[in-house]
DRENKOLGU-927676 format. One line per field, with one value per residue: residue number from 1; residue in one letter; y, x, z of N, C-alpha, C in turn. Coordinates in pm, whole numbers, plus 32768, in hexadecimal, padded with zeros to 4 digits. Layout:
DRENKOLGU-927676
n <- c(NUM,...)
res <- c(a,...)
nY <- c(Y,...)
nX <- c(X,...)
nZ <- c(Z,...)
caY <- c(Y,...)
caX <- c(X,...)
caZ <- c(Z,...)
cY <- c(Y,...)
cX <- c(X,...)
cZ <- c(Z,...)
END
This chain:
DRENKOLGU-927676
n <- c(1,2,3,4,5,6,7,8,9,10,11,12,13,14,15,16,17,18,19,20,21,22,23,24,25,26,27,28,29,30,31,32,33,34,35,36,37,38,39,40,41,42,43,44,45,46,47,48,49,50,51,52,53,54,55,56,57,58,59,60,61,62,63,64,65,66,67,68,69,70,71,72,73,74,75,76,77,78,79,80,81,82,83,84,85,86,87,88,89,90,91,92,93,94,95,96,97,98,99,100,101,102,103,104,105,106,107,108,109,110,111,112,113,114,115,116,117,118,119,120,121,122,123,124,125,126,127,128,129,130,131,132,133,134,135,136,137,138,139,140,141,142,143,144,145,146,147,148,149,150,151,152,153,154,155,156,157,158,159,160,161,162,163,164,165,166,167,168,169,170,171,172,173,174,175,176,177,178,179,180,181,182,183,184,185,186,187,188,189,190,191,192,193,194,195,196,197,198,199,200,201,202,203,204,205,206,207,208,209,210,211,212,213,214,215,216,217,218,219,220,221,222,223,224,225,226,227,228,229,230,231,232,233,234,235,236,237,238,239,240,241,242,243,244,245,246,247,248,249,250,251,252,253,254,255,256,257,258,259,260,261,262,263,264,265,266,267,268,269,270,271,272,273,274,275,276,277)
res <- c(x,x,x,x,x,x,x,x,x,x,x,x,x,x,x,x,x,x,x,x,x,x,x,x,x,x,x,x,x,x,x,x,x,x,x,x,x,x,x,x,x,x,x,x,x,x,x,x,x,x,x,x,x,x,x,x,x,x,x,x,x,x,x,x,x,x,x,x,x,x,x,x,x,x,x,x,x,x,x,x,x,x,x,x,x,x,x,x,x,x,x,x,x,x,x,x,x,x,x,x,x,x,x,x,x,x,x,x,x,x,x,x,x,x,x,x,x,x,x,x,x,x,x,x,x,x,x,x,x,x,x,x,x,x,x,x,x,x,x,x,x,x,x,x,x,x,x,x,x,x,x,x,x,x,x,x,x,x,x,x,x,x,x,x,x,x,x,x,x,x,x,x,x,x,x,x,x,x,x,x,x,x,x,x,x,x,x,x,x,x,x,x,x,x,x,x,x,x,x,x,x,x,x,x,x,x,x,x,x,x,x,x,x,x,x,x,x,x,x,x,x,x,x,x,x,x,x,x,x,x,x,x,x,x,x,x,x,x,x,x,x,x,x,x,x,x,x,x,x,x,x,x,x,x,x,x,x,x,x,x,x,x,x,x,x,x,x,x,x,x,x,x,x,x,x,x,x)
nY <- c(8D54,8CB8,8C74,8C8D,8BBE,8C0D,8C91,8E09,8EC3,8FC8,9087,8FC0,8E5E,8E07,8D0A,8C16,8B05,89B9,88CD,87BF,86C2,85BE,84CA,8379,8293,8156,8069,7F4C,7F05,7E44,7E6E,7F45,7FDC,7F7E,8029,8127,812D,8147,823A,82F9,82C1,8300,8414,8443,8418,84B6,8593,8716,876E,86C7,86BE,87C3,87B5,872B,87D7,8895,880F,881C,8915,8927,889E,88DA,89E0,8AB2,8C02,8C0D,8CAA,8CC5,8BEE,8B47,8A78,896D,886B,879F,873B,8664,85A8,85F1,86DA,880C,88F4,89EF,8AB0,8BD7,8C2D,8C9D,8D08,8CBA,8CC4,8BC8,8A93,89B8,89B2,88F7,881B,8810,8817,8846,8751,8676,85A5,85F1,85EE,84EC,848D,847E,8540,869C,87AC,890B,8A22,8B90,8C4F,8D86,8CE5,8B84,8A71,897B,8866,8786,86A6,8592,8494,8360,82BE,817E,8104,7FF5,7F53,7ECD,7F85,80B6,81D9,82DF,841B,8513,8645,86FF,8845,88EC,8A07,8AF2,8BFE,8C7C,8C14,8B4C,89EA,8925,8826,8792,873B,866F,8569,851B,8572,849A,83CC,8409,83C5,82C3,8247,81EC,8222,8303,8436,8549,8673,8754,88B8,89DF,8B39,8C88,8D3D,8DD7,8ED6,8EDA,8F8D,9024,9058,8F76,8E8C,8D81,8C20,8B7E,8B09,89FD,88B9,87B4,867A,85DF,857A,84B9,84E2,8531,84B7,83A8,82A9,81D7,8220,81E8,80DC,8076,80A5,8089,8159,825C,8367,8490,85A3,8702,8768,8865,8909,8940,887E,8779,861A,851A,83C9,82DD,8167,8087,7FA6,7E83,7E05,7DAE,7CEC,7C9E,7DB5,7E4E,7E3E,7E9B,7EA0,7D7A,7C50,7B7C,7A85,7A82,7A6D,79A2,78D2,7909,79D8,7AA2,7A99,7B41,7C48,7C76,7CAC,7D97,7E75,7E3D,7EB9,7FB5,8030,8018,80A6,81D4,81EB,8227,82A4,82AF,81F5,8066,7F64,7E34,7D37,7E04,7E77,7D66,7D63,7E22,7E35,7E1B,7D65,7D2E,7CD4)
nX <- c(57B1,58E2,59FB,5B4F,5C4B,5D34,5E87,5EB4,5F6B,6074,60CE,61D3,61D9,62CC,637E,645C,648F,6542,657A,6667,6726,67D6,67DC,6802,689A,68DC,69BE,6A34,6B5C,6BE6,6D1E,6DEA,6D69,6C83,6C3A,6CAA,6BB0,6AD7,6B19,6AD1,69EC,6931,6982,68D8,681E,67CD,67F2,6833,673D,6686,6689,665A,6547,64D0,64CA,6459,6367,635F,633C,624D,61C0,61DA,616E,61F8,6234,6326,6449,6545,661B,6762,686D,692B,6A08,6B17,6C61,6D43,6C54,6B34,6A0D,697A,6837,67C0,6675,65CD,64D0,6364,6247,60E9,5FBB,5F15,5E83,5DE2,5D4C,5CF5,5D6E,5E39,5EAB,5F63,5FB7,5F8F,602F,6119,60DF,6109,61A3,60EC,6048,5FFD,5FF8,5FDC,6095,6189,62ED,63DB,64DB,658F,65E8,66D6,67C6,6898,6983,6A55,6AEB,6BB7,6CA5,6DA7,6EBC,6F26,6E4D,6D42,6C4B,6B8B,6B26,69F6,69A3,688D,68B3,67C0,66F3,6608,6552,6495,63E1,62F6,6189,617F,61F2,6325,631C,6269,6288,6314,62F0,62DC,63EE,6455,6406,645A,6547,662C,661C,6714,675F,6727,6741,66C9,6692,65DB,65B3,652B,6560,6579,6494,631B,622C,6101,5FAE,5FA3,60AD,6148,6246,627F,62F3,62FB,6210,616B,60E0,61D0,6288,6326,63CA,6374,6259,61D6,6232,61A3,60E7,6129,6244,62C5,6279,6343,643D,652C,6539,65F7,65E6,667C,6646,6627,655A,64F8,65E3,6553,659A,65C9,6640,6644,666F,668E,665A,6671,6586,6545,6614,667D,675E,678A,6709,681B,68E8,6976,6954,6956,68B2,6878,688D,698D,6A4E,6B29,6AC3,6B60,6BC4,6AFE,6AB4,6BA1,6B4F,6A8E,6AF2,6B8A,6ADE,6A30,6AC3,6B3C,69FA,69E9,6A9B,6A7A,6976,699D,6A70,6B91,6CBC,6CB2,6D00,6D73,6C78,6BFE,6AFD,6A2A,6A0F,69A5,6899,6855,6874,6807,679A)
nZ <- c(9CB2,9BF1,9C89,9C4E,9C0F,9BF6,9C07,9C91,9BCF,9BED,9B0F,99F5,9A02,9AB0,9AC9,9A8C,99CE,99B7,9902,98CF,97ED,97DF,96DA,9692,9590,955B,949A,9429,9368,9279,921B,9176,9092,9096,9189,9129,9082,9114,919D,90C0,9070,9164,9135,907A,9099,9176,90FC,910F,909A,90A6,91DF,9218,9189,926B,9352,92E7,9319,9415,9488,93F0,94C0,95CC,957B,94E3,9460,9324,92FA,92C5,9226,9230,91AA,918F,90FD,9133,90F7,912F,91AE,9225,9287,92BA,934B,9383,940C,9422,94C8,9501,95A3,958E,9583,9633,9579,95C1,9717,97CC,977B,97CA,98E1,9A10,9A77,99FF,9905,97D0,9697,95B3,945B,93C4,9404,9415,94BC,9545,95C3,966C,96B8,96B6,9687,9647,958E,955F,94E7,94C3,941E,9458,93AE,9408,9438,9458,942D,94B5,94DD,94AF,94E5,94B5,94CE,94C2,9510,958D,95D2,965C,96B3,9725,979D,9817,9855,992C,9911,98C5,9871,9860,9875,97FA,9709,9751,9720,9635,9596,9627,9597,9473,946B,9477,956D,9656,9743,9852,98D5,997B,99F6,9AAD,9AF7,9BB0,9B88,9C13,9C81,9C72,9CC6,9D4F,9D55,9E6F,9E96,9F09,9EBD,9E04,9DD2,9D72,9C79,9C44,9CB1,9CEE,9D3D,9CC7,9B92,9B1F,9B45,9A70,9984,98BF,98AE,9816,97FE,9903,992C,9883,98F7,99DA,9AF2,9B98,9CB3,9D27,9DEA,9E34,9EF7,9F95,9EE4,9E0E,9D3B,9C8E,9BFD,9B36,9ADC,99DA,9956,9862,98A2,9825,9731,9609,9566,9453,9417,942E,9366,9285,911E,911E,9176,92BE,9257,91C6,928A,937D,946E,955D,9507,952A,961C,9679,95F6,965D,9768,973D,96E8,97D7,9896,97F9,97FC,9943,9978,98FE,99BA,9AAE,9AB9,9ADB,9AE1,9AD7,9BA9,9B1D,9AE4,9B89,9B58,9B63,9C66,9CB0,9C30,9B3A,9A77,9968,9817)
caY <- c(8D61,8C4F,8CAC,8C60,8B89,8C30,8D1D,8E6A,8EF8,9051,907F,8F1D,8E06,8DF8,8C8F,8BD1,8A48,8991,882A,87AC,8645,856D,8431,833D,820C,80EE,7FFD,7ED1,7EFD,7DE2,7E9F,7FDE,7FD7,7F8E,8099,81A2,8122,8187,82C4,8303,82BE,8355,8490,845E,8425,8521,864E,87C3,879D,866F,8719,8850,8781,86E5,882C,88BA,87EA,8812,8975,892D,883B,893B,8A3B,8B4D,8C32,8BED,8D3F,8CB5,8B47,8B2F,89B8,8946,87D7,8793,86F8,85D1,8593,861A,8745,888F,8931,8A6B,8AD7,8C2B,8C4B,8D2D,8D0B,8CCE,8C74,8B1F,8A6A,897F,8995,886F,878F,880E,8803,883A,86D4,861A,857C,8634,859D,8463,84BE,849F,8589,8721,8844,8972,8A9B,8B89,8CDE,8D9B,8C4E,8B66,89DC,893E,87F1,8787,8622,8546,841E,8336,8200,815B,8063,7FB0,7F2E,7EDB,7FD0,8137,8206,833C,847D,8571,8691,875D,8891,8933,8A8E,8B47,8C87,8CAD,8BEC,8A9F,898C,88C6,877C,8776,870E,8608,84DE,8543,8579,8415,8372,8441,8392,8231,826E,8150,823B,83A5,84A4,85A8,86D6,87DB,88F8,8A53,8B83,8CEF,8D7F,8E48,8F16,8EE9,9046,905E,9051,8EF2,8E47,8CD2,8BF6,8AD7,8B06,8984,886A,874C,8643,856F,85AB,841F,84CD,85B9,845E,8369,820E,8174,823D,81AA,804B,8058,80D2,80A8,81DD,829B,83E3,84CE,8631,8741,87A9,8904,8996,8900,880E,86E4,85CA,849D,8380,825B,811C,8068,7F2A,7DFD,7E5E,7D4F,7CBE,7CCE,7E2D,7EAB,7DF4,7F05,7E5D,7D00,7BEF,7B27,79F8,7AB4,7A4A,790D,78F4,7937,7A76,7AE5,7ABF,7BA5,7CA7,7C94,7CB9,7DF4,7E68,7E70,7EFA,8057,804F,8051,8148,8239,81F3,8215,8344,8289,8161,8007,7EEC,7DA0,7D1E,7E27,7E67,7D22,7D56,7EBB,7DE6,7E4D,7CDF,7D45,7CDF)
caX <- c(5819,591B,5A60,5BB2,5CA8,5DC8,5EC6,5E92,601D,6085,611F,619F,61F9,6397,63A2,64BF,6486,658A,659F,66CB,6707,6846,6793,6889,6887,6959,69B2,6ABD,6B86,6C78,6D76,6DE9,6D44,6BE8,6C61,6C94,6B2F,6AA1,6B32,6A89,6940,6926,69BB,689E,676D,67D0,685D,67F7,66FD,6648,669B,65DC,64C1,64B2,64DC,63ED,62F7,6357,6300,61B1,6184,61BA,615B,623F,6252,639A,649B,65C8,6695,67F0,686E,69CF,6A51,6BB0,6CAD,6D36,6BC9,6AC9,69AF,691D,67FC,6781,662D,65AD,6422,631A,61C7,6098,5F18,5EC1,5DFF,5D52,5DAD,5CC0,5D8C,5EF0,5E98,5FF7,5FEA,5F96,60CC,610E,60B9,6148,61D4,6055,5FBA,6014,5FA1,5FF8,6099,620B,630F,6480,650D,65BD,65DD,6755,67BF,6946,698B,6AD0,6B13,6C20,6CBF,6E10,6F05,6F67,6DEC,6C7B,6BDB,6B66,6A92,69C1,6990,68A2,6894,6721,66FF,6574,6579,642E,63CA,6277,613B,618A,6239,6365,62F4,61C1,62ED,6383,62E8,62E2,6467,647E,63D9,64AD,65F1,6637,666E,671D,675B,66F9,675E,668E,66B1,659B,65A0,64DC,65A8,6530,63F1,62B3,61C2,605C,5F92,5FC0,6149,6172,627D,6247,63AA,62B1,6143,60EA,612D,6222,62FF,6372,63C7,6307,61D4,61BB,6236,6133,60DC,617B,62BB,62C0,6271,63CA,64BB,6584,657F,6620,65FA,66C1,6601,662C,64D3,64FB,65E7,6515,6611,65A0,668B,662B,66C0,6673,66C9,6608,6584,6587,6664,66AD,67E0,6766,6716,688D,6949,6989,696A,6985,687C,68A3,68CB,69E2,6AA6,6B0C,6A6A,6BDB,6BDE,6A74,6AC7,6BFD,6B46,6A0F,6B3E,6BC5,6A5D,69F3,6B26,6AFF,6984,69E3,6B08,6A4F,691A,69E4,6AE4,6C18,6D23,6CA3,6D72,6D3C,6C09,6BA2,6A88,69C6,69E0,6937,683C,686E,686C,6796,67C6)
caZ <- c(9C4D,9BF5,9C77,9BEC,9C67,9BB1,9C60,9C33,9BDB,9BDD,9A6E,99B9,9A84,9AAB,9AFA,9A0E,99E9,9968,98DB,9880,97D8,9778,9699,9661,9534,9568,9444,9417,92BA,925D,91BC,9154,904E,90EA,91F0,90F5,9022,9165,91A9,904E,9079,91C5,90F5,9009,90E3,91F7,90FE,9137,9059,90DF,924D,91E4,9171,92F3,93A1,92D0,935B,94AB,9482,93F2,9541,960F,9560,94EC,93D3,931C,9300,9269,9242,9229,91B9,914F,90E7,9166,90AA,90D7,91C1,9279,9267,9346,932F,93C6,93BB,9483,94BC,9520,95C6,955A,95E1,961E,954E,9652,9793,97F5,975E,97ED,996B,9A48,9AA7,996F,98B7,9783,9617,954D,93F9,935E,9422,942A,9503,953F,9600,96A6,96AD,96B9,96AC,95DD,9576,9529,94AF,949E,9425,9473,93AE,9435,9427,94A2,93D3,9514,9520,9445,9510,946B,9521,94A2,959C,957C,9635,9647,9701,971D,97BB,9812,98B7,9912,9963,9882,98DE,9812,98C5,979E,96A2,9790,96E6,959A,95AF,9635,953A,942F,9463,9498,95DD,96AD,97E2,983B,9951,9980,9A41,9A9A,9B64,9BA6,9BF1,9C34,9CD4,9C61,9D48,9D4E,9D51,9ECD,9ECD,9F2D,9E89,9DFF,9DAC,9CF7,9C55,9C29,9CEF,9CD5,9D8D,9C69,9AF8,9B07,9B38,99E4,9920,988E,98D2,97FC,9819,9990,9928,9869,98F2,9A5D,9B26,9C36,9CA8,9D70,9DBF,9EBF,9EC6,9FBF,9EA6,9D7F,9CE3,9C79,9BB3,9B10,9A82,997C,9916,9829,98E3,97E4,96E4,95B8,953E,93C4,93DA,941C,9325,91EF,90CF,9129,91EA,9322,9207,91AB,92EB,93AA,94E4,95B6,9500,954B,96A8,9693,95E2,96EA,97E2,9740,96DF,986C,98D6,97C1,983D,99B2,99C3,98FD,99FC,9B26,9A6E,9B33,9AA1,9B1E,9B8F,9ABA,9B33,9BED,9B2A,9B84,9CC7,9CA3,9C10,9AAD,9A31,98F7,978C)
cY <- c(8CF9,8CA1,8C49,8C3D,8B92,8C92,8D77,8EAA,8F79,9044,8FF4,8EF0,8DE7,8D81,8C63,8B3E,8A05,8918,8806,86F8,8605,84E9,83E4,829F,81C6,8081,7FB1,7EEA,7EA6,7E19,7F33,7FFF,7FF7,7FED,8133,81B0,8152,8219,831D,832D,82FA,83EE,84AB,847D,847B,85A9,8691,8798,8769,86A3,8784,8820,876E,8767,8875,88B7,880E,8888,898D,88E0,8891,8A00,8ACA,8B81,8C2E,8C68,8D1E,8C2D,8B5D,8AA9,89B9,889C,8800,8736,86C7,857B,861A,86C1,87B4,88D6,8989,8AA3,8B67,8C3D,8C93,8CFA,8D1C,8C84,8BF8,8AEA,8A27,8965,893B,881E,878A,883F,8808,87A1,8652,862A,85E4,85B2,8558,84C7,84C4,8500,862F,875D,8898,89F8,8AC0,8C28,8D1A,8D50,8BF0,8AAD,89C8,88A2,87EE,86F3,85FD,84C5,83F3,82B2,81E8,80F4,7FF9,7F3E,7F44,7F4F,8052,8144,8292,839A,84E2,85DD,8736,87CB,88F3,898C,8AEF,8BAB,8CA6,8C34,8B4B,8A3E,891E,8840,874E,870A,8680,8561,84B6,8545,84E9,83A3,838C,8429,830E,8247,81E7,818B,82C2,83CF,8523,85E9,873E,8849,898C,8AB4,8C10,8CFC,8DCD,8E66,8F0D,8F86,907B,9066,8FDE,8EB7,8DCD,8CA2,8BA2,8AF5,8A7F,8920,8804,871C,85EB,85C4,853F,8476,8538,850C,83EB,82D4,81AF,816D,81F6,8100,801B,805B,80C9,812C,81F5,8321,842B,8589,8671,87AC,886D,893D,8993,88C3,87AE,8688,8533,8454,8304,8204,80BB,7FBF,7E91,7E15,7DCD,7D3B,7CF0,7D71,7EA2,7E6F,7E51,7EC4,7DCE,7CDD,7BD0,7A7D,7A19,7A89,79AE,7933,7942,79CB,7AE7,7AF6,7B35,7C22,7CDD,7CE4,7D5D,7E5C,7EA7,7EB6,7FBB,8070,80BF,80C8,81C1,824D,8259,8284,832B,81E9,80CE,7FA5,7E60,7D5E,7D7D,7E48,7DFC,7D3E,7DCF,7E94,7E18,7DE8,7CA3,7CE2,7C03)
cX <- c(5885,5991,5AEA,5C14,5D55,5DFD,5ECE,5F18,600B,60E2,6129,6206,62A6,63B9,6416,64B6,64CC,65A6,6610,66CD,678A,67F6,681C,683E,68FD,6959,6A02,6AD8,6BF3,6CD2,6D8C,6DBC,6CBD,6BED,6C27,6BF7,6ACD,6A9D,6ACD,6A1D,690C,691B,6954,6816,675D,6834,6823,6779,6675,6651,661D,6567,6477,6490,6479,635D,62D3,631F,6266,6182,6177,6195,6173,6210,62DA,63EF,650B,6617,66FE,681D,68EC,699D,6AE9,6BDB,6D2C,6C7F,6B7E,6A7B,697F,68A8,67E6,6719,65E7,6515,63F9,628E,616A,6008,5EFD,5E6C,5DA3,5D83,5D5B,5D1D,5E23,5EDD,5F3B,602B,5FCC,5FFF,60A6,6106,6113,6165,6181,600B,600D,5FB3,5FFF,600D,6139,6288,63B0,64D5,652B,65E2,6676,675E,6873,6947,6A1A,6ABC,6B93,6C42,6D75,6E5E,6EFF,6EE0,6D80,6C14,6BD5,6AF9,6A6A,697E,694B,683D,6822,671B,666C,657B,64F5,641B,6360,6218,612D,61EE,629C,6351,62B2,6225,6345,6384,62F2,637F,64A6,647F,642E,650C,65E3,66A9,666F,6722,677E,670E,6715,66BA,6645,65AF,656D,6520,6569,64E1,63B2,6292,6158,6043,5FA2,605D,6177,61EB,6268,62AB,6359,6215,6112,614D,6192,6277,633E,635F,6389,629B,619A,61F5,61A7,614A,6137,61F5,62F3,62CA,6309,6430,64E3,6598,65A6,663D,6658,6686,6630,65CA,64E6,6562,65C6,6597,65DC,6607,6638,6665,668D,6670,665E,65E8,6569,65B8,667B,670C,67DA,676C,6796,68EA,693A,69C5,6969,68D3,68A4,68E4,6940,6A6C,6A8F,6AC6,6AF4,6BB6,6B66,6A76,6B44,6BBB,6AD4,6A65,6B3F,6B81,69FB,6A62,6B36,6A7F,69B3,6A30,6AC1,69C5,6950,6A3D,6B3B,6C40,6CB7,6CF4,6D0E,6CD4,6BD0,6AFE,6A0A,69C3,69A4,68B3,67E4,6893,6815,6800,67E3)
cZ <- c(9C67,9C33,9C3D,9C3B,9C67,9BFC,9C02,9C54,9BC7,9B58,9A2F,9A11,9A38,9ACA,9A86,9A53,996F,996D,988F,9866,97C4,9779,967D,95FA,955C,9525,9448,9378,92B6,9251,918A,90D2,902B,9162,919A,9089,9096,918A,911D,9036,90CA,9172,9090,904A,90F6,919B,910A,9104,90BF,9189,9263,91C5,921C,9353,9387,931A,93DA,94B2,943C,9470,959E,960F,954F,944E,93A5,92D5,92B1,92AE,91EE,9206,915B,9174,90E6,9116,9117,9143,9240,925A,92DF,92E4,93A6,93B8,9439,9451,9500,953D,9573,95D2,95C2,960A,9575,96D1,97F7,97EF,9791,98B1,99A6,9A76,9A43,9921,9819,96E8,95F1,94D9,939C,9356,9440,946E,94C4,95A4,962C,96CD,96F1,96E2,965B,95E4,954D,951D,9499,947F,942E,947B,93C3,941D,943D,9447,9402,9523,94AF,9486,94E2,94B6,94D2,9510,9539,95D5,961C,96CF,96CC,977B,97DF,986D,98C8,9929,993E,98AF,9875,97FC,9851,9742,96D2,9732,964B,9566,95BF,95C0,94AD,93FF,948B,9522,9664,9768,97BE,98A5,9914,99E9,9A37,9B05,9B5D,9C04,9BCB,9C9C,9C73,9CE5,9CE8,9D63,9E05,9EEE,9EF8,9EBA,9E90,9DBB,9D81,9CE6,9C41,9C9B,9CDD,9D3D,9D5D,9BED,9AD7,9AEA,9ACC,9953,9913,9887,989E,97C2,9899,99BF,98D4,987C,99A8,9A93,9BAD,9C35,9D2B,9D45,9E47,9EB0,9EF8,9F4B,9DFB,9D1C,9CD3,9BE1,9BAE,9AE3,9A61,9942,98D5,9873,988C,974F,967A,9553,94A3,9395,93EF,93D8,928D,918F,90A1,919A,921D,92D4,91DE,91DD,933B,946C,953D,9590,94F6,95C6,96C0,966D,9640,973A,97DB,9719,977A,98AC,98B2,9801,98B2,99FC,996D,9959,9A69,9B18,9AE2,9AE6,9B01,9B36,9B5A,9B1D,9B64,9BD0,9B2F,9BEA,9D0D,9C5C,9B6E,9A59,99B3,9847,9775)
END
């Protein structure tokens, strides 16, 4: 007889695994003008609605049943959603293995339970400065034998995301049928190794984990990043060369202090070796 390589729990498994995300966009706008045409569009892409579409998914990725969403648009910007889900049986659990990255934005599974998905966005932008950045903050929530991680890449791909902090960590215990208590059912020592190839091939990372009390932190910075594609509204022909170099300047400087989540002094960013763009 085959046996089974699954633990056998006493009642349902009490584990809680929680992924949390802040995505960040970072554009150059000339003018307050092209500042506030940003704030805009952001406000248009990323509202509740369009939100709720994304979250949706995430809950078909990892497979919940969906109980009730909550979703406001804020005035003068930004959006929340709330969505609470409910377990269900997984539809192939070949194809969702604990250590295989979770799906692109083509491909859906399925599976999840008393546990809930959020979404907060925060657009921004400064007079003093061309730089506008877009924040938004994802929070995946599960209870039980599935795993948030499935959604990680799918999430990425989602947002025009120039740099990403992640956060996972697994708190509780179950018991197996002899009384044992178990503080983690799958393995892990990176949130790297649940992302997908060619999430890895883009992006700058560094992690910071403290494996004995299951914490694990990540962080993301997109590794060749192009001038063209943060200019809202406007081309690189747009500008003279002097002032393509100032906005590179001020460009790697938003990047690296939101990498780094501390002020930098002028320069210091190349010599953290953040000399991109």
């Amino acid at each position: 007889m085959v046996q089974s390589d699954k633990l056998r729990l006493h009642g349902f498994n009490n584990l809680t695994k929680s992924l949390s995300f802040n995505i960040y966009d970072v554009c150059y706008a000339r003018n307050a003008e092209q500042r506030q045409a940003y704030i805009d569009y952001i406000d248009e892409v990323y509202n509740a609605e369009r939100l709720t579409q994304i979250l949706t998914q995430v809950a078909n990725i990892i497979g919940a049943n969906i109980l009730n969403i909550a979703r406001q648009d804020y005035d003068p910007q930004g959006a929340s959603v709330t969505i609470l889900i409910a377990e269900e049986e997984l539809v192939d659990e070949s194809q969702v293995g604990e250590a295989a990255p979770g799906p692109l934005p083509d491909t859906v599974l399925a599976h999840l339970d008393k546990s809930h998905i959020t979404v907060h966005t925060y657009p921004e932008t400064h007079p003093d400065h061309g730089v506008s950045t877009f924040r938004a903050d994802i929070d995946v929530s599960t209870c039980g034998v599935i795993s948030p991680l499935k959604a990680l890449n799918f999430l990425i791909h989602s947002f025009d995301s120039d740099i990403v902090t992640m956060d996972y960590r697994v708190r509780g215990f179950t018991r197996d049928v002899e009384g044992h208590k178990h503080f983690i059912d799958h393995e892990i020592n990176s949130i790297q190794n649940y992302l997908s190839d060619d999430t890895k091939e883009r992006y700058h990372m560094i992690d910071v984990n403290v494996y004995q009390e299951h914490m694990f932190h990540t962080k993301m910075l997109l590794r060749e990043p192009k001038l063209e594609s943060y200019l809202f509204g406007e081309s690189a022909e747009d500008f003279s060369d002097e002032d393509k170099k100032i906005i590179r300047k001020q460009l790697r400087r938003e990047m690296a202090e939101i990498f780094y989540g501390r002020n930098l002094r002028p320069g210091q960013e190349v010599a953290l070796g953040l000399d991109f763009l």
